[in-house]
C-alpha positions in Angstrom: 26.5 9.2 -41.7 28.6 11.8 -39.9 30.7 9.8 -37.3 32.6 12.5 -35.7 29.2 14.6 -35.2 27.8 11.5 -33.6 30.3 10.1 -31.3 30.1 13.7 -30.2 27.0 13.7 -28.9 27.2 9.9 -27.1 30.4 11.4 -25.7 28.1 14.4 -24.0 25.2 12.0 -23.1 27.6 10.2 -20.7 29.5 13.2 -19.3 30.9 12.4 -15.9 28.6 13.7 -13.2 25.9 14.2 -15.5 22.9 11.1 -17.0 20.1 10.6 -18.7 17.0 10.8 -17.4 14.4 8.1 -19.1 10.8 10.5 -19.4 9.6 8.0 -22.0 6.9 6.3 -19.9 4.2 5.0 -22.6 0.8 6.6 -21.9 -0.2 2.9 -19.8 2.8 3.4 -17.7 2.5 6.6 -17.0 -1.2 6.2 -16.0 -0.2 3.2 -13.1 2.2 5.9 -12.0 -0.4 8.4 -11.8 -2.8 5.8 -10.3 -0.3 5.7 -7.6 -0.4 9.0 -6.6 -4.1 9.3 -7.4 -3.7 12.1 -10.2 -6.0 11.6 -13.1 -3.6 10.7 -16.6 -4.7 13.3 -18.4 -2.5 14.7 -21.7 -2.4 17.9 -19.8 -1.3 16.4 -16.4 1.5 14.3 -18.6 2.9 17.4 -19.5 2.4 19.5 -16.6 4.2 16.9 -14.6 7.2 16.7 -17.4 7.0 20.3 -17.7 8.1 20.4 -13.6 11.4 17.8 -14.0 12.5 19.7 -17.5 12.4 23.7 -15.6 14.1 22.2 -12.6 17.1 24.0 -13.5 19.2 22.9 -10.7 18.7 19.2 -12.1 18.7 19.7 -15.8 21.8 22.3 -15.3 24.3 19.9 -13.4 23.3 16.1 -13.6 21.2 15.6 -16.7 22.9 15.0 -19.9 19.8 13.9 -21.8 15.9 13.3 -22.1 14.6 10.0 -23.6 10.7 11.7 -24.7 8.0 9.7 -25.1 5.8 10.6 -28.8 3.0 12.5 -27.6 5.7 14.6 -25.7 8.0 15.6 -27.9 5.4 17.4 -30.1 4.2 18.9 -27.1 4.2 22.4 -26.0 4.4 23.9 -22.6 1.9 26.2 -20.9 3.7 29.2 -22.0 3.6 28.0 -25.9 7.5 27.0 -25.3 8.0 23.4 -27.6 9.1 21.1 -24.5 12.1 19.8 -26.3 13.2 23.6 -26.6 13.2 23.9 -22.5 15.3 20.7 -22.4 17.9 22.3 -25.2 17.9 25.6 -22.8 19.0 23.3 -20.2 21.9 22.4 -22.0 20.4 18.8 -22.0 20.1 16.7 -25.1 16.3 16.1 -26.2 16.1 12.3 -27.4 13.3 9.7 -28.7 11.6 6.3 -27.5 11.2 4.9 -30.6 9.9 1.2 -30.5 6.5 0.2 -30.5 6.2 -2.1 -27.6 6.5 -5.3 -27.5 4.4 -8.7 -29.3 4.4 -12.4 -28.2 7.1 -14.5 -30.1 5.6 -16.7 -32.2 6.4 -20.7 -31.3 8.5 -19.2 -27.9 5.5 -18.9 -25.3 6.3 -16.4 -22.6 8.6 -15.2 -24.9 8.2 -11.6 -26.3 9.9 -9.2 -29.4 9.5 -5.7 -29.6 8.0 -4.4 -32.5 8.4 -1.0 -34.7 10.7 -1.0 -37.4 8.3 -0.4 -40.2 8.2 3.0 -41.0 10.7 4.0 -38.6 13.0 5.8 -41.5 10.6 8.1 -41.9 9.8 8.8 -38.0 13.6 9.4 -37.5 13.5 12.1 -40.0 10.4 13.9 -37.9 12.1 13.3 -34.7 15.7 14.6 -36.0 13.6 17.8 -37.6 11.8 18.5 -34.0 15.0 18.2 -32.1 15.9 15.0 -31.1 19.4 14.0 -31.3 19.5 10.2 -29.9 16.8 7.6 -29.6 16.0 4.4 -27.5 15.1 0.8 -28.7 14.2 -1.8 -25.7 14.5 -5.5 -26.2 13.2 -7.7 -22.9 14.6 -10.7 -22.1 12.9 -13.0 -19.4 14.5 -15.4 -17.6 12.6 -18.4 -16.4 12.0 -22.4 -16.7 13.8 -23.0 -19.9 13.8 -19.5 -20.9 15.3 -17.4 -23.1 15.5 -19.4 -25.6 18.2 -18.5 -28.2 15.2 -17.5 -30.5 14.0 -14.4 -28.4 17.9 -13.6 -27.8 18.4 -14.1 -31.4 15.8 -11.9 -33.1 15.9 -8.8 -29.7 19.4 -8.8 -30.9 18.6 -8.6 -34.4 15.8 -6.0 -34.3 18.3 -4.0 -31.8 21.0 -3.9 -34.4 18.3 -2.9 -37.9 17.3 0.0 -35.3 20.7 0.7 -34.2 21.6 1.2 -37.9 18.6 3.0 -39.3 19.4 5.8 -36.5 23.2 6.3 -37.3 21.8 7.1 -41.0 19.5 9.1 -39.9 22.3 10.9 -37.7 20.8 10.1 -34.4 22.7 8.3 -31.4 21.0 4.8 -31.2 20.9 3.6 -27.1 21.0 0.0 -27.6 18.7 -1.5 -24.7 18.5 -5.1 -24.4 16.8 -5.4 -21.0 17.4 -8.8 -19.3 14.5 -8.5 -16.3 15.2 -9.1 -12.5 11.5 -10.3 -12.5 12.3 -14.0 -11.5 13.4 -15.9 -8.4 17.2 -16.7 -10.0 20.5 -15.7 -8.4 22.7 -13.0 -9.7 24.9 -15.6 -11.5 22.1 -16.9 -13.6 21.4 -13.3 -14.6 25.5 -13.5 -15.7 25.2 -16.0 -17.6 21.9 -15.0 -19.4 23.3 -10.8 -20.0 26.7 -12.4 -21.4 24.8 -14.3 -23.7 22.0 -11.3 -24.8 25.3 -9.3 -25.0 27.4 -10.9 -27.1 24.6 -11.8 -29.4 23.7 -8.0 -29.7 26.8 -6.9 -30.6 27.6 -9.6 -33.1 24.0 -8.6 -34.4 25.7 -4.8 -34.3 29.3 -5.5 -36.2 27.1 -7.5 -38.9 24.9 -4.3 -39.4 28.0 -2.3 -39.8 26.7 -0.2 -36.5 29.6 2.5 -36.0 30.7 1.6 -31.7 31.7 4.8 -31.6 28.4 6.4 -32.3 25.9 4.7 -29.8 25.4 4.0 -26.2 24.4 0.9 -24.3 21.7 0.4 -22.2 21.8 -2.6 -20.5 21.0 -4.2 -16.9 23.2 -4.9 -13.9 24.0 -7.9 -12.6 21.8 -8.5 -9.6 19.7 -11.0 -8.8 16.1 -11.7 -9.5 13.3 -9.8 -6.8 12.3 -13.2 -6.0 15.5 -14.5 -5.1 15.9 -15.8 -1.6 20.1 -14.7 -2.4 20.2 -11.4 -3.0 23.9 -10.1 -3.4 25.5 -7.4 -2.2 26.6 -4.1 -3.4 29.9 -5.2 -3.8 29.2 -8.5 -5.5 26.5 -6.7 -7.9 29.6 -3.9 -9.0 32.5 -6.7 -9.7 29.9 -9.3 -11.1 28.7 -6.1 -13.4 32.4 -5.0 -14.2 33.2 -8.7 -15.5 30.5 -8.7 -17.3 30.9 -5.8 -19.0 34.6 -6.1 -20.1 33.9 -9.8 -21.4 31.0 -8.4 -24.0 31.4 -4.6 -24.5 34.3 -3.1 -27.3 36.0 -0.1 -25.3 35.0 1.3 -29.2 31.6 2.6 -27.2 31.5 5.4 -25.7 29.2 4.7 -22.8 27.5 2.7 -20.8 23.8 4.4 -19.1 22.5 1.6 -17.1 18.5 1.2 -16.5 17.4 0.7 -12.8 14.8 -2.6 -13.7 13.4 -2.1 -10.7 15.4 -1.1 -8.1 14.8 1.0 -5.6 16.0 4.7 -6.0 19.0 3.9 -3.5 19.9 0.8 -4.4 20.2 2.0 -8.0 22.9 4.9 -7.1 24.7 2.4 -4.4 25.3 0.2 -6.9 26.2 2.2 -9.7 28.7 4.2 -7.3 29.9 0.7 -6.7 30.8 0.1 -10.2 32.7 3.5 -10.4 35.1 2.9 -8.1 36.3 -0.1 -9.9 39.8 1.7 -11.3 39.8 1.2 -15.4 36.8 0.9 -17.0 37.1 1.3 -20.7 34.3 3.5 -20.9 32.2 6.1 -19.0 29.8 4.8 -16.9 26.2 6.7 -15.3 22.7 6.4 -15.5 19.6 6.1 -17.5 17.0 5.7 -15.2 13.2 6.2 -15.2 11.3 5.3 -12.3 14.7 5.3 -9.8 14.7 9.1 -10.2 10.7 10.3 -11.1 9.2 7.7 -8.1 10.1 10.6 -5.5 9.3 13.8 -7.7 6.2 12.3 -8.9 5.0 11.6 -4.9 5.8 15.3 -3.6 4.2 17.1 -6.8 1.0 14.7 -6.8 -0.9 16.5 -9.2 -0.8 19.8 -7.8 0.3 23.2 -8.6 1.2 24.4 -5.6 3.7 21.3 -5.2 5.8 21.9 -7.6 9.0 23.0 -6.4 8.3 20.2 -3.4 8.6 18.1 -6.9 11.4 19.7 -8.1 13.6 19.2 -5.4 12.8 15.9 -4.9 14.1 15.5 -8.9 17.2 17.5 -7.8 18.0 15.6 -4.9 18.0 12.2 -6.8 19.8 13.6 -10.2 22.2 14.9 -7.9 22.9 11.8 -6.0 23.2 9.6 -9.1 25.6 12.6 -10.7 27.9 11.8 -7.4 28.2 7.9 -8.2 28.4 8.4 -11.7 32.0 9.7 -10.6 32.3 7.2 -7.7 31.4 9.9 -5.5 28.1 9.2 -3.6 27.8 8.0 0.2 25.1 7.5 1.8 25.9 9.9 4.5 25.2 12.3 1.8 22.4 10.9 0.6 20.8 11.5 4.4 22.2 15.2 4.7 20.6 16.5 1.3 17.7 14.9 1.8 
């Protein structure tokens, strides 16, 4: 393992003013999303629709740092023969991989689930790293509910997030460490404290016992906000200090970054309240944006399926990597938000 070339590139995935945008939807995903718009989830429409976000060059250029790929994408080509992974590299963007294969049920934990995909992944990092890719992704899901997590689910997420973590920084590829704890329930943002603090900590115990190098990997975790059911939702405020605490309770300032997931919130409410968190003087590391659907919902509605909707699409990508670009550095209003748009 070459540290210095690693922490290297986690440093560049979190430049300030600049994320990572999460095009790793699995083909099921992707097809809902395409259902949505009522566009057919063809292998061609999955790449014609990536091939728009990746040439949007005012995005790519300024406010994306990297580009979490899905499988079938990465060995695809665009319609000019280009590899897809070479337009993101033009772009001065860093191609990356989703590398875990979903997710089972946990055995003897019901509603309970483990993601799966470590067989056989030394061997897929080599391919990836040969094709281009440069970090990868791992998601664990934690759920709260009645009596759940359990410290089982916590326990093995943690540990399968940590084998991952390791196998990548010998293959020399940036492991993002995602344990996801969902805002799926009806609990308040403190339970979802208490519940990340715990996922954390296990995770990076799990990490120092696998010898993970800090400096060579990113996190990827969830926000402190409350659950979509939740009859007390917090505010923007709460959500950033709650976050903040959080954080510097569980997270070694050895890591470079921090690239939060939007879980679910809407595209506004996912740059308000990372802007939020940048403001807060200190951090110990950099902190911007992963995010899937909070920047593809709008791009994917203009294009629709359509040729002649494309650059309607890539504005629409622009606008929103621009906006979360501002409140990576604390700098996003929403009187700005209205004037682009």
């Amino acid at each position: 393992m070459n540290l210095p070339d690693l922490n290297k590139v986690a440093v560049a995935m979190v430049t300030p003013g600049k994320g990572i945008l999460a095009a790793d939807e699995s083909t099921g995903t992707i097809k809902k999303r395409f259902d949505a718009i009522k566009v057919e989830s063809t292998e061609d429409n999955r790449r014609d629709y990536r091939e728009m976000l990746f040439r949007s060059k005012e995005a790519m250029n300024h406010y994306i740092s990297g580009v979490i790929l899905y499988d079938e994408t990465i060995w695809q080509n665009a319609k000019d023969g280009t590899p897809l992974v070479k337009l993101i590299e033009q772009a001065g963007s860093i191609p990356g991989i989703k590398v875990d294969e979903g997710t089972q049920s946990l055995p003897n934990c019901p509603g309970e689930l483990v993601t799966v995909g470590l067989d056989k992944l030394t061997e897929r990092l080599k391919k990836y790293y040969e094709r281009g890719a440069r970090f990868a992704k791992w998601r664990a899901v934690i759920d709260i509910g009645k009596g759940i997590p359990s410290m089982t689910a916590i326990r093995v997420n943690a540990h399968a997030l940590a084998r991952y973590a390791a196998l990548c920084q010998a293959a020399q590829i940036v492991p993002i460490v995602e344990p996801e704890v969902l805002m799926d329930g009806d609990h308040d943002i403190d339970r979802c404290y208490e519940v990340t603090q715990r996922v954390l900590n296990k995770t990076f115990q799990e990490l120092r016992v696998q010898r993970v190098a800090l400096e060579g990997m990113i996190l990827k975790p969830n926000m402190a906000v409350a659950g979509k059911k939740s009859p007390k939702q917090a505010s923007v405020q709460e959500v950033a200090e709650k976050t903040v605490r959080l954080l510097k309770s569980c997270v070694p300032a050895a890591v470079p970054g921090i690239a939060f997931l939007s879980g679910g919130q809407s595209d506004e409410e996912a740059t308000a309240h990372l802007n939020a968190i940048n403001t807060i003087p200190n951090l110990p590391w950099k902190v911007t944006f992963s995010y899937g659907r909070a920047l593809q919902a709008a791009p994917q509605k203009a294009w629709s399926g359509k040729s002649e909707n494309v650059a309607a699409g890539q504005r629409a990508f622009s606008h929103r990597a621009h906006m979360n670009g501002l409140a990576s550095t604390g700098k996003w209003t929403t009187d700005l938000e209205k004037k682009a748009a």
